[in-house]
Every structure is written in structure tokens, then in C-alpha cells.
N, C-alpha and C positions, 0 to 999 in steps of 0.2 A: 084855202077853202076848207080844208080838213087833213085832221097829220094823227098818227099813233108815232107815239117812240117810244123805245124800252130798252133799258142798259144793262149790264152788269152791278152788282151791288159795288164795283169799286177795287175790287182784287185782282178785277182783270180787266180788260178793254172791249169785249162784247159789246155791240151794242146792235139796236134795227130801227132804222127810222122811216115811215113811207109821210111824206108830205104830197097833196094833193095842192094843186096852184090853181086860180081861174084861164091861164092859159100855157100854151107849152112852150113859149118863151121866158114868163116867169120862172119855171120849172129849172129851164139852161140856166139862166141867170142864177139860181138859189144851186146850182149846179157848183158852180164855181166858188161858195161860198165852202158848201160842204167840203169842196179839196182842200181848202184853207183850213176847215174846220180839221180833219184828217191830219194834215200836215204838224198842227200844232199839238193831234195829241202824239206825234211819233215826237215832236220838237221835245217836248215835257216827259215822254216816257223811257226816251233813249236811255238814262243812266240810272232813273227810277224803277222800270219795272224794262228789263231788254229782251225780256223773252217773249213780250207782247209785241213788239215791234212788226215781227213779220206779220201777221195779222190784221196789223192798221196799214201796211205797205200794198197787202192785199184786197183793202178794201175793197165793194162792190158797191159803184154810188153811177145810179144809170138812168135814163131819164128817158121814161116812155109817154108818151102824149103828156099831159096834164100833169103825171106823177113824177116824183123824183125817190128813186128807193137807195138808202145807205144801208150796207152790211157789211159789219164787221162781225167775224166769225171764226171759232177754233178751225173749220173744216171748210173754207170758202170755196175749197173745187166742189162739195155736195151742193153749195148755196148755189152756184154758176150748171149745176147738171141739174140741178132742182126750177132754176126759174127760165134755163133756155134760153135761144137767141133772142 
């Protein structure tokens, strides 16, 4: 239905994506995509960049009604005190 995403230029693994779905099972399903998604960039970063590792291991990809939000972040305990249960 509607998405913003924004990455890092590249040097590091930052990124924030908020996808909007038409329902909130769509949302679970595109859920599971994102861990794959996740997964593959620790798969690809492990020996290329290791310092970003913990970062993408900490992901924050959560899935409230309609919305699915992925964050990858330097500081993800501010991201997780910021958006709350």
C-alpha cells in the first residue's frame, strides 16, 4: 500500500524500512521475508565488514497491524526505548 526506506550509503549497514500492507497478515507474511532479508545481509557481511554484524543480529523488524517496520541501527536499545511495546 505504501513503504519509505532509507539505507546507509554503503560503508555500513544502517538501514529503516516502514512498509504499509493492505492487511495484517500480508504484513506477517512480508515478515518473514525481511528475516531472510536480514539474514543474508549478516550471510554476505560476516568476513566483509564484521563489525556490522551485531547490528543486523539486532535487527528490529516488528509487525503492527497493517505495518511492518525493519531497523537496523548503531544504537537499537534507543530504537526499542524509542518506539515502545
Amino acid at each position: 500500500k505504501d513503504s519509505a526506506v532509507l539505507r546507509s550509503a554503503g560503508a555500513t549497514c544502517e538501514e529503516c524500512a516502514v512498509l504499509v500492507f493492505t492487511s495484517g497478515d500480508k504484513a506477517e507474511t512480508a515478515k518473514g521475508a525481511l528475516e531472510d532479508y536480514v539474514q543474508s545481509q549478516i550471510d554476505a557481511n560476516v568476513d566483509y565488514r564484521p563489525a556490522e554484524i551485531p547490528k543486523l543480529e539486532s535487527a528490529l523488524i516488528d509487525v503492527r497491524g497493517e505495518t511492518l517496520l525493519l531497523v537496523v541501527a548503531n544504537d537499537q536499545e534507543a530504537v526499542e526505548q524509542y518506539l515502545g511495546p
